[in-house]
C-alpha positions as CSV (number, residue, x, y, z in Angstrom):
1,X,50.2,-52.1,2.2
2,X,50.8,-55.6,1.7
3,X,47.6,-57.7,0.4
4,X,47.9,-61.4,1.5
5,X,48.7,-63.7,-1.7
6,X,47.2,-67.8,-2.0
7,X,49.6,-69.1,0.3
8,X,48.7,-66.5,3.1
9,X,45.8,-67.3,2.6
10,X,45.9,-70.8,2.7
11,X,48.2,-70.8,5.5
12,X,45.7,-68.5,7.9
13,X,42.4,-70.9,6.9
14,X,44.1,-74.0,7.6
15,X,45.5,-73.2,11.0
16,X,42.1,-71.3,11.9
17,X,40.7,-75.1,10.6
18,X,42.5,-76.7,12.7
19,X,42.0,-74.5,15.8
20,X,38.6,-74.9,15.5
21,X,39.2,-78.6,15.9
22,X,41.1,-77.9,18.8
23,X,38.3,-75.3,20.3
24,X,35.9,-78.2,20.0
25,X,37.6,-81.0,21.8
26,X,38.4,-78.8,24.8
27,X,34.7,-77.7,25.3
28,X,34.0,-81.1,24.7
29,X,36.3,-81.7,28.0
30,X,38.5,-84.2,25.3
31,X,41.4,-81.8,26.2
32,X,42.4,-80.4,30.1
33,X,43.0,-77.3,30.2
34,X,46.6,-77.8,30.2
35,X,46.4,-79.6,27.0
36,X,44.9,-76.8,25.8
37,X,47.3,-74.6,26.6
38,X,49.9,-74.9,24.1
39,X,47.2,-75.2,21.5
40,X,45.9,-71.8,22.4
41,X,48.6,-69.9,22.6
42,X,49.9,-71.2,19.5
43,X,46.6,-69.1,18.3
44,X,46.7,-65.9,20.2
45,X,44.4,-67.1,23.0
46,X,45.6,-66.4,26.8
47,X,43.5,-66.9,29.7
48,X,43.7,-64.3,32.0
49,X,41.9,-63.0,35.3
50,X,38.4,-63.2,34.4
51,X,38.2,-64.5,30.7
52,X,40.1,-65.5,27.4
53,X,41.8,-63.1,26.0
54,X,42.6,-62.9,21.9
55,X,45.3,-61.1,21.0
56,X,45.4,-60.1,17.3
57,X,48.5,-59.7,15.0
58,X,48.9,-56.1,13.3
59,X,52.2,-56.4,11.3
60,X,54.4,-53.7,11.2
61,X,51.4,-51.8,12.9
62,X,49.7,-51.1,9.2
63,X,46.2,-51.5,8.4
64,X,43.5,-49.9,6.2
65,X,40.0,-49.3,6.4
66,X,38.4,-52.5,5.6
67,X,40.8,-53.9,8.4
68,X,39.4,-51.4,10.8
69,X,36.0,-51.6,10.2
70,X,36.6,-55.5,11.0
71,X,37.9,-55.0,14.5
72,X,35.2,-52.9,15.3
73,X,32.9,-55.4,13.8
74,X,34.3,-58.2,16.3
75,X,34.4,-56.0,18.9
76,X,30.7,-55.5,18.6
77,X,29.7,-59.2,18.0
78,X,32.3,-60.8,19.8
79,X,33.6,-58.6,22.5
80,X,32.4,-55.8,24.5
81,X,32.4,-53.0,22.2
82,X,35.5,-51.9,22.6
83,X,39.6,-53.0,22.1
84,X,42.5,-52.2,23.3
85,X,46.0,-51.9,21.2
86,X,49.4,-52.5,22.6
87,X,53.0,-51.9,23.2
88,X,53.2,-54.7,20.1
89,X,51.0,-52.8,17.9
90,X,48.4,-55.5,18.3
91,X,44.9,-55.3,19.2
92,X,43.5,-57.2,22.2
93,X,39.9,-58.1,22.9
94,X,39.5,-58.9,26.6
95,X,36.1,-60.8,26.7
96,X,35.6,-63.7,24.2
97,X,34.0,-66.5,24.7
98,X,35.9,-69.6,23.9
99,X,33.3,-71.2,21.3
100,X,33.2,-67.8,19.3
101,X,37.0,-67.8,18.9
102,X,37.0,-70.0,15.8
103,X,34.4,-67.6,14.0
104,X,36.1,-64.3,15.5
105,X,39.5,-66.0,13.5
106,X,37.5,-67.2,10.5
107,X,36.1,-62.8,10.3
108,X,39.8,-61.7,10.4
109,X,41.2,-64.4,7.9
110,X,38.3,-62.6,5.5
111,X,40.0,-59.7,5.9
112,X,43.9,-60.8,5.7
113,X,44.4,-61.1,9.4
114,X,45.1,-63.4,12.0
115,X,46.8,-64.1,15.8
116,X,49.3,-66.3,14.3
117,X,52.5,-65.8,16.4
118,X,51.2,-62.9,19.2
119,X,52.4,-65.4,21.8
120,X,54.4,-68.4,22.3
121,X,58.2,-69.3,22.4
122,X,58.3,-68.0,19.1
123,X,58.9,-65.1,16.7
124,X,56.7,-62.6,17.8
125,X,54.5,-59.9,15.3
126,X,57.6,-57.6,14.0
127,X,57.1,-53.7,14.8
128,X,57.9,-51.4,13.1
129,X,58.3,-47.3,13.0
130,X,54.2,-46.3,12.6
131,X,55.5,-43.2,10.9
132,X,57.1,-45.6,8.0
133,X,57.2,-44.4,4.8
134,X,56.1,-40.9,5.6
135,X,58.3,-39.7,7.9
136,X,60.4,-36.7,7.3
137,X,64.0,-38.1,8.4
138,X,63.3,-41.6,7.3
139,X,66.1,-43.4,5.0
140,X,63.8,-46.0,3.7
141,X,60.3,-47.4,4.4
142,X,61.0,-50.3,6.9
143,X,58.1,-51.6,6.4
144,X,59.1,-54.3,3.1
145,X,61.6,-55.5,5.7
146,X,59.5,-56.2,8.4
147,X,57.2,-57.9,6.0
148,X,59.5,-60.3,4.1
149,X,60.5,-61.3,8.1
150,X,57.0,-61.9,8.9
151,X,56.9,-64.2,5.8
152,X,60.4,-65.5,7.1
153,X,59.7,-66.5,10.3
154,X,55.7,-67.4,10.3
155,X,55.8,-71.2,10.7
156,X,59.3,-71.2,10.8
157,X,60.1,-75.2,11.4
158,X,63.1,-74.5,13.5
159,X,62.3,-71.3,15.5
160,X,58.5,-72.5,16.6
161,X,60.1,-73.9,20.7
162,X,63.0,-71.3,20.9
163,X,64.0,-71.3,24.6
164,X,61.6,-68.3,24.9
165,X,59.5,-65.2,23.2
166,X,61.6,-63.7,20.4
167,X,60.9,-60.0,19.6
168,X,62.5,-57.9,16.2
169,X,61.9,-54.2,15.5
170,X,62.9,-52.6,12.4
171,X,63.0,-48.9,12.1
172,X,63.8,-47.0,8.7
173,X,65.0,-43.3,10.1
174,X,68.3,-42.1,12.3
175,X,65.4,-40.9,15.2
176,X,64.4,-44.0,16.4
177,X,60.5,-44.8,17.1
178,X,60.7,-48.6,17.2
179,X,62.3,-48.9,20.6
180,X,64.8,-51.2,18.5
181,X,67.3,-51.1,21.2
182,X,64.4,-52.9,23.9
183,X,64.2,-56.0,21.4
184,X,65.6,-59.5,21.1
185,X,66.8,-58.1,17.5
186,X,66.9,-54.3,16.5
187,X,67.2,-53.2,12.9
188,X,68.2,-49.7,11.9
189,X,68.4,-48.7,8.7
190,X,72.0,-47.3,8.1
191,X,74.1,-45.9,5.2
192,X,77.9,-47.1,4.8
193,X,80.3,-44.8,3.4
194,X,78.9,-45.1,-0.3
195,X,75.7,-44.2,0.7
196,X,74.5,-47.5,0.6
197,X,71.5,-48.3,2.7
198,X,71.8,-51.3,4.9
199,X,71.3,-52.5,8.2
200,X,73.1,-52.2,12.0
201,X,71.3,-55.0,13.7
202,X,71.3,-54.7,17.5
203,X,70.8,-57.9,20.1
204,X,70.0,-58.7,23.6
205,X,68.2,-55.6,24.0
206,X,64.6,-56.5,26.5
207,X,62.8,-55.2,29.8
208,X,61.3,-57.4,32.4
209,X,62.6,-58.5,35.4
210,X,65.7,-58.2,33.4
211,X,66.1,-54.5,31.3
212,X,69.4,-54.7,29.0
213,X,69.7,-51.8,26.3
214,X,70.6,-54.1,23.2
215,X,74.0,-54.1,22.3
216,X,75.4,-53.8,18.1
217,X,76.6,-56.8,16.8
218,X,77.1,-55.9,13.0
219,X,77.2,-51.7,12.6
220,X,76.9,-52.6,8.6
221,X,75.0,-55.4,7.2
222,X,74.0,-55.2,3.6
223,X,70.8,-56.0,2.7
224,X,70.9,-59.1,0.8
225,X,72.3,-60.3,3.6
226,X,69.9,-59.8,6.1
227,X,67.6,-63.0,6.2
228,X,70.7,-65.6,6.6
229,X,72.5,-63.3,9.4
230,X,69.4,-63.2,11.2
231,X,68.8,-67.3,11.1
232,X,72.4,-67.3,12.2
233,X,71.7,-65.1,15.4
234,X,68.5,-67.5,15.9
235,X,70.1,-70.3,15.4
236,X,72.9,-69.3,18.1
237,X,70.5,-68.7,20.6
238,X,68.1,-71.6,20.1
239,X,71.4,-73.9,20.5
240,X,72.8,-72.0,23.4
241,X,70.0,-70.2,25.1
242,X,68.9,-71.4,28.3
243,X,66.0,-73.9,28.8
244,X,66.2,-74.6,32.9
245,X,64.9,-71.4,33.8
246,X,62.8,-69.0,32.0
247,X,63.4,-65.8,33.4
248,X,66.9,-66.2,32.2
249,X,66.5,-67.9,29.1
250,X,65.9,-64.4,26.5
251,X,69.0,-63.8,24.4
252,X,69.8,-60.6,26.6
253,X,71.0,-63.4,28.7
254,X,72.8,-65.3,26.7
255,X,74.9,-61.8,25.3
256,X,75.2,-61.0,28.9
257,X,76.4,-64.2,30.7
258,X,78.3,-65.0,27.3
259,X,79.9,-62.0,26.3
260,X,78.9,-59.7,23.0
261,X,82.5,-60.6,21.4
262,X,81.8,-64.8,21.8
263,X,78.1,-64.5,20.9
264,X,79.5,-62.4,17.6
265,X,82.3,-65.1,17.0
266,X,79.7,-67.7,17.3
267,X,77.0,-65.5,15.4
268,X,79.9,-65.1,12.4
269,X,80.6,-68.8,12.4
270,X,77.2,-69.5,11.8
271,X,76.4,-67.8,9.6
272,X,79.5,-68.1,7.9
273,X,78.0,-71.9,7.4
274,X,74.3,-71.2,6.5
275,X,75.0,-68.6,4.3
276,X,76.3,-70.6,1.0
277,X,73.4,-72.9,1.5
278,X,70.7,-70.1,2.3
279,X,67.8,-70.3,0.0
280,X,67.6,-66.4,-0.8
281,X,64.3,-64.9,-1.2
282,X,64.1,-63.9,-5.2
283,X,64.6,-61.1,-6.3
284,X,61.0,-60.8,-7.6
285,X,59.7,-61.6,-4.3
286,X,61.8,-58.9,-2.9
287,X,60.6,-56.5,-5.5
288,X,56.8,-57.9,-5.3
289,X,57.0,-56.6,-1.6
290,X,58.4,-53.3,-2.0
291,X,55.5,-52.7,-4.7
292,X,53.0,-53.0,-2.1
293,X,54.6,-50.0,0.1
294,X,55.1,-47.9,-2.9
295,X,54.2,-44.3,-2.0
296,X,50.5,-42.9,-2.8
297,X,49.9,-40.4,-5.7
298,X,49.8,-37.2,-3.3
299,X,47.6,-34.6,-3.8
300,X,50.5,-31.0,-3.3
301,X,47.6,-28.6,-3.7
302,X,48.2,-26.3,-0.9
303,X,45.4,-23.8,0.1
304,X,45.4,-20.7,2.8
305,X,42.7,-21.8,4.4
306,X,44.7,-24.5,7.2
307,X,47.1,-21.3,8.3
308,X,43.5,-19.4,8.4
309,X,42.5,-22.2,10.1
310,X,45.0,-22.4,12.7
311,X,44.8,-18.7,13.2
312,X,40.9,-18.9,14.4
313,X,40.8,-21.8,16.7
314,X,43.2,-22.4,19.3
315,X,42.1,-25.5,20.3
316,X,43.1,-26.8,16.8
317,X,46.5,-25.1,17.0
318,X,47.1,-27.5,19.9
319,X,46.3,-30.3,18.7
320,X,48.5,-29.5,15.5
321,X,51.4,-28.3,17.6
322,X,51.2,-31.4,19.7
323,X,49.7,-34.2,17.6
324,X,51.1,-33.8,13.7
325,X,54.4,-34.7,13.1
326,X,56.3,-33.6,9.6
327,X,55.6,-35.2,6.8
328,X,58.4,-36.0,3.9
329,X,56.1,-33.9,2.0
330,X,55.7,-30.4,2.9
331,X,51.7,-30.4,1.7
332,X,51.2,-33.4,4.3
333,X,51.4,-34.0,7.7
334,X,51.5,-37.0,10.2
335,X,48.2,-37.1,12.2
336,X,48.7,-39.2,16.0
337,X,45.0,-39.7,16.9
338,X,45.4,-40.1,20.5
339,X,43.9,-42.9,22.9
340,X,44.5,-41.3,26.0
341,X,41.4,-38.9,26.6
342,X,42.3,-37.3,30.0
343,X,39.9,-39.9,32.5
344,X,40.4,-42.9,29.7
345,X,41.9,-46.4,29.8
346,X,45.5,-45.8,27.5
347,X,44.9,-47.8,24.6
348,X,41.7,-48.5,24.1
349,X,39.7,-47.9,21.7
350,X,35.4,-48.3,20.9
351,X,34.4,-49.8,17.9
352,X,32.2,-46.2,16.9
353,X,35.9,-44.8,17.3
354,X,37.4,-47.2,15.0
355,X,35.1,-46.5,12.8
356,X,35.5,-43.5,12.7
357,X,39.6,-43.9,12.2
358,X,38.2,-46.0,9.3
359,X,36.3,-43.7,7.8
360,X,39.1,-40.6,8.2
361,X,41.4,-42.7,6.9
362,X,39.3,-43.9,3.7
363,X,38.5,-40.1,3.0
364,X,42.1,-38.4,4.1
365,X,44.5,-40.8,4.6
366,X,44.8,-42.7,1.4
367,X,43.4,-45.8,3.4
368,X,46.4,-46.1,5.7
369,X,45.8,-46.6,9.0
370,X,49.5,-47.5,11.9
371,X,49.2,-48.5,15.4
372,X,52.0,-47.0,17.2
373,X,53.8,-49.1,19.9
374,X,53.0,-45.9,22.3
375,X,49.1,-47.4,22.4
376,X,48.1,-44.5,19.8
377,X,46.5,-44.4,16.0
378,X,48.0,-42.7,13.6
379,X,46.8,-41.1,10.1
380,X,50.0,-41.4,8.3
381,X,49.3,-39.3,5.0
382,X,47.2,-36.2,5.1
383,X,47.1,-33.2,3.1
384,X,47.8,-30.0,5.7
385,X,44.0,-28.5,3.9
386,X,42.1,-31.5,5.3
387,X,43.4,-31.2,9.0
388,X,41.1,-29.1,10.4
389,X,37.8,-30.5,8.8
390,X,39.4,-33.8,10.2
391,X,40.2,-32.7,13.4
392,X,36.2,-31.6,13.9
393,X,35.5,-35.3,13.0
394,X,37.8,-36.8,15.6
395,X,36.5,-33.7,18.1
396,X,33.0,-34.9,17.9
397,X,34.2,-38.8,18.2
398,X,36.2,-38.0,22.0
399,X,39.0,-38.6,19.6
400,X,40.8,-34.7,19.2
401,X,42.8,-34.9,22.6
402,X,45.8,-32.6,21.9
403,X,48.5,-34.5,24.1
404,X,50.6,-36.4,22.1
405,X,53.8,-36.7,23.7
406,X,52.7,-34.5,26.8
407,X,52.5,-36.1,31.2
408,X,48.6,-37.9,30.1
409,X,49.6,-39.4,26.8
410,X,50.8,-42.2,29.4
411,X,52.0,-46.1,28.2
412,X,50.2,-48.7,30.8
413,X,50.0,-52.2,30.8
414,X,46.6,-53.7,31.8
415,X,47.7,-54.4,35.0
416,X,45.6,-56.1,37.4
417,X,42.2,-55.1,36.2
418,X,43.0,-57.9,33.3
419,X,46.0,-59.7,33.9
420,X,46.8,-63.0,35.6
421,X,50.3,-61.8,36.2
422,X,49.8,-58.2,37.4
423,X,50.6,-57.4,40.8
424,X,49.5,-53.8,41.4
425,X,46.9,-51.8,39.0
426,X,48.2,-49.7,36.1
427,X,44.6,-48.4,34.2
428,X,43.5,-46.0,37.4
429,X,47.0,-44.9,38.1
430,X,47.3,-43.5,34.5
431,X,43.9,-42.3,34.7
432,X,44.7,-40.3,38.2
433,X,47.4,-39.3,37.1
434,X,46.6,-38.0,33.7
435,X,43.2,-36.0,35.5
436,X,45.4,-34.8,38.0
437,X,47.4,-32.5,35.9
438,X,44.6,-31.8,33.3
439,X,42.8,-29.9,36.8
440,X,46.0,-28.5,37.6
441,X,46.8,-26.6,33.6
442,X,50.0,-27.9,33.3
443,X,50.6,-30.2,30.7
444,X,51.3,-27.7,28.2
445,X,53.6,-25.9,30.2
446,X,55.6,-29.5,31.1
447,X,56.0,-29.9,27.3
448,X,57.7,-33.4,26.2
449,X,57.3,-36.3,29.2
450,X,57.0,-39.6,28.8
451,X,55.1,-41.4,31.9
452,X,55.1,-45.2,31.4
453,X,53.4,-47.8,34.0
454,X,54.0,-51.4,34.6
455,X,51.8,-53.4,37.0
456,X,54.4,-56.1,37.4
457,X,58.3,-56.9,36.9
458,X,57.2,-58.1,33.0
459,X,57.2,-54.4,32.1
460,X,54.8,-54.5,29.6
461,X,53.9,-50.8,30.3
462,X,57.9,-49.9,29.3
463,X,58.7,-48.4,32.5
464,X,62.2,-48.9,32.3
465,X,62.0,-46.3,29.5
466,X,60.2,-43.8,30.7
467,X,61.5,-40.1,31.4
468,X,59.3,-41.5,34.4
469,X,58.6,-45.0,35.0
470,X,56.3,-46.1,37.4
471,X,56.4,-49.9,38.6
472,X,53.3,-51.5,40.6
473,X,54.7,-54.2,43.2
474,X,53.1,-55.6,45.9
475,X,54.4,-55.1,49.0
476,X,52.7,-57.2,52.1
477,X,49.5,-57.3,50.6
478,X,49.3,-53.4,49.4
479,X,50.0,-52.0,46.1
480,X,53.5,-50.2,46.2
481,X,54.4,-47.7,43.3
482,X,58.2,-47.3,42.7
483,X,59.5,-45.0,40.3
484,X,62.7,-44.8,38.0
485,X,64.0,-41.6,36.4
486,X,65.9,-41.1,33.4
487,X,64.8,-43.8,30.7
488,X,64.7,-43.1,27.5
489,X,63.5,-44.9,24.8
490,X,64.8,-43.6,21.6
491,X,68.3,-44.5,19.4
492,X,69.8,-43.1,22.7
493,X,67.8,-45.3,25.0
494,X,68.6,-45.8,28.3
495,X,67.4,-47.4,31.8
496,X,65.6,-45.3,34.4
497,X,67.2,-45.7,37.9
498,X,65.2,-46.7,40.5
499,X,64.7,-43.2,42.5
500,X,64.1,-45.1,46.4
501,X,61.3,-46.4,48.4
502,X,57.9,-47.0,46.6
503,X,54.4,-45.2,47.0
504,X,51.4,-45.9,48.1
505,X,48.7,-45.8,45.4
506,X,47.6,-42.8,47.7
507,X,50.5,-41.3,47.7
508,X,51.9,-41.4,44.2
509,X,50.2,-38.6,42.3
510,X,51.1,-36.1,44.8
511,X,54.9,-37.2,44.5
512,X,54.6,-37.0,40.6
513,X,53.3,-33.0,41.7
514,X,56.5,-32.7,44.0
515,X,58.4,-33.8,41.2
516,X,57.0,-32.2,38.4
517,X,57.2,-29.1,40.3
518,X,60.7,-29.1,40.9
519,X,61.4,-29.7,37.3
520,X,59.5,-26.8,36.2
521,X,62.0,-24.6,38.8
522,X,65.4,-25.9,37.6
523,X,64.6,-26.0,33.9
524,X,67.0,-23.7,31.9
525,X,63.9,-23.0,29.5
526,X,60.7,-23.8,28.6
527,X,62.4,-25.6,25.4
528,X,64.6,-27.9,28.5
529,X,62.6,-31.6,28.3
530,X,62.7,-33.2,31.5
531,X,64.3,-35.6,30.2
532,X,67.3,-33.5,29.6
533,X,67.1,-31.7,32.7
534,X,67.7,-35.2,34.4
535,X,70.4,-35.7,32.5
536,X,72.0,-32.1,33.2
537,X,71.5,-31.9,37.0
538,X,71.6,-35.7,38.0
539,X,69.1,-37.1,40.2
540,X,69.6,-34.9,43.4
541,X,67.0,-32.3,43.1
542,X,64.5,-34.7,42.1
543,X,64.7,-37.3,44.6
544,X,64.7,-34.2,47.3
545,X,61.5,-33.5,45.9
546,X,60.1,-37.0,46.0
547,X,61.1,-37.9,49.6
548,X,61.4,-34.3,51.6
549,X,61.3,-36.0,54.8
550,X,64.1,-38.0,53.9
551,X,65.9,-34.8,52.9
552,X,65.0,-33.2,56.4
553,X,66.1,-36.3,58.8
554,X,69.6,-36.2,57.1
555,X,69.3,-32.3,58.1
């Protein structure tokens, strides 16, 4: 993983300096709270319903151990004990006191981190694929890309007050786990006819009040090229984007008021212009980065005692069937840790737990930890003989729950336990929800279904992409659950439709049971996702079984 050089380093202390400047004046009462504000966010710091809250960058999702073990650390000190990691592979701690901020910063510049860009009108912390560099179908680690743009656009002098947040994804493999089509800017990696590897960049992709699946404006863009074309896209939209109202002024907008075809001519022209005068990252810069992500020596020693293994304890066959993925090396596998215990908050994390990730990761993993945008750790590179002696670890930890990509491994939002903007709750509808169908035995037998909750328009919990998205509104002074069906949020992403009239908080999980139900009758197999039994039979049967009444009054 990348280690921070002088600069970085100089860079991180002299902003965390001046924050603490900043800090001091407002408790001082020199600054209003509204003067604050910009400083603040500038930093990671939000205030939300009943405290700050400091959001922490995680680049590209990577860490290691010492990383880790300093998150728990500031949990401990600084926090409550606990964190919670995000839809942005970040980590959020929800209780900080404002006069600690400055020494919580000053502990994660020790370690090579900071909260730099997690907010603002800015270029936000580029994600990544959190299988990168070990995944089976990958085409190239996308991880030096999304790390020569987070050198890129950190401080960037002309992209620091775009007309709004600015998000860029960058996945490496044709199966897309970067949600690159949901982003201000997707990058794929691609190969052209030669087999040369390059880049289709997508734009105008987002959720929120607004979903747009992103749209491609350049199928093949080589990779030298990649830095200037991107400035040119930036530079488009900070000229043209709109500034008079904010919940129209994202660059899905602009493509879709403009019109993909003028916002390429415009894209082309500029960059056309910028890229003869572009100051091109060196080549031994380039290289330097793509050092730091070289693969680790693996260990191929393969032993008979996993399949032994796997043989004697079911409950460790689930949890392999369900939460390791293939690995581009048939001795390894691809460990998801899950943060979704059936009961738990989705996300969160204690700082014994992370610990504990640390540790694993030290001993198994050659120290490489990802945060996955799905609110989940993952263990990227671990010999198939270690699996079982970790999975006891995680067991004992509240860590081993086998449900990766099942109904409770749920995306939700904070919702209005935390946030400011929330309107309904999210964290108790995933944890009904996910209890529900643990009592009822039937998340193995669903298979693959991706539940994801928002507790406002913003969509921070993805619910536009779920299989099922759940949206909390309120409605007269009640929370109100609506519910799309069909999203999808892969390299064949798409937006749930709305399915009718909301729920009642009451009312939701035995409508998800009605649903779920009817699902499990019209399959054409067990190996039938819902998903792709949506797709197959349309929405008819499974709006019949969300609103019978409905269906009898036509009758």
């Amino acid at each position: 993983m990348y280690i921070y050089n002088d600069f970085d380093e100089k860079f991180v202390r002299e902003r965390t300096r001046q924050f603490r400047g900043q800090v001091e004046k407002r408790l001082d009462g020199y600054l209003t709270e509204d003067e604050f504000k910009p400083l603040r966010l500038m930093n990671g710091l939000y205030l939300q319903l009943h405290a700050y809250m400091l959001r922490v960058a995680i680049p590209y999702g990577t860490l290691d151990s010492t990383k880790m073990r300093k998150l728990a650390d500031i949990a401990d000190k600084w926090d409550k004990g606990y964190g919670h990691f995000t839809t942005r592979q970040n980590i959020q701690y929800n209780w900080p006191k404002l006069k600690d901020v400055p020494d919580i910063l000053d502990a994660l510049a020790n370690v090579g981190m900071h909260a730099i860009q997690t907010s603002g009108n800015c270029i936000r912390n580029v994600t990544a694929d959190h299988f990168a560099g070990a995944a089976a179908d990958e085409i190239e680690d996308p991880r030096p890309t999304a790390e020569l743009l987070r050198q890129w656009s950190t401080d960037h002098p002309e992209f620091q007050f775009l007309p709004r947040k600015f998000k860029i994804a960058v996945s490496g493999a044709p199966n897309d786990r970067a949600v690159t089509k949901a982003h201000d800017i997707g990058i794929r990696m691609v190969r052209d006819d030669k087999g040369e590897a390059g880049y289709e960049i997508i734009v105008g992709g987002g959720l929120g009040r607004t979903p747009m699946v992103g749209k491609v404006i350049r199928e093949f863009l080589p990779r030298a090229e990649l830095l200037p074309y991107l400035e040119a896209i930036l530079q488009v939209y900070n000229l043209r984007g709109r500034r008079d109202n904010k919940y129209k002024a994202r660059i899905k907008i602009l493509v879709h008021e403009t019109g993909l075809d003028e916002i390429r001519d415009a894209v082309e022209k500029a960059y056309e212009f910028i890229k003869p005068e572009f100051s091109h990252p060196s080549d031994e810069l380039v290289n330097g980065i793509a050092r730091y992500f070289e693969p680790p020596q693996f260990n191929n020693v393969q032993t008979a005692a996993f399949d032994k293994a796997l043989e004697e304890n079911p409950a460790l066959c689930s949890f392999v069937e369900t939460n390791v993925a293939e690995h581009k090396n048939p001795a390894y596998g691809i460990v998801t840790i899950s943060l979704k215990p059936v009961g738990g908050t989705p996300g969160d994390a204690t700082s014994e737990q992370m610990r504990t990730v640390a540790d694993l990761a030290e001993k198994f993993s050659h120290d490489e930890v990802r945060i996955s945008h799905e609110q989940n750790i993952v263990l990227p590179h671990v010999r198939k003989a270690d699996i079982a002696e970790i999975y006891q670890v995680l067991k004992e930890a509240g860590l081993a729950t086998a449900n990766i990509g099942l109904i409770s491994d749920i995306i939700a939002c904070p919702g209005m336990d935390y946030c400011a903007l929330a309107t309904a709750r999210s964290i108790p509808i995933a944890q009904e929800i996910s209890t529900r169908f643990n009592e009822l035995k039937l998340e193995h037998e669903i298979g693959e279904l991706k539940i994801k909750i928002s507790g406002c328009i913003n969509a921070c919990g993805h619910h536009h992409v779920g299989h099922i998205g759940i949206l909390g509104l309120d409605k007269a002074g009640i929370e109100n659950y609506q519910i799309t069906l069909g999203g999808d949020a892969t390299e064949t992403m798409a937006l749930g439709e709305r399915a009718g009239p909301g729920f009642s908080a009451e009312e939701l999980v035995p409508a998800l049971e009605r649903l779920i139900d009817t699902y499990l009758n019209v399959r054409e197999s067990s190996q039938e996702i819902f998903l792709d039994a949506y797709r197959r039979l349309g929405a008819e049967p499974f709006l019949t079984a969300l609103y019978p009444e409905a269906e009898k009054d036509a009758a």
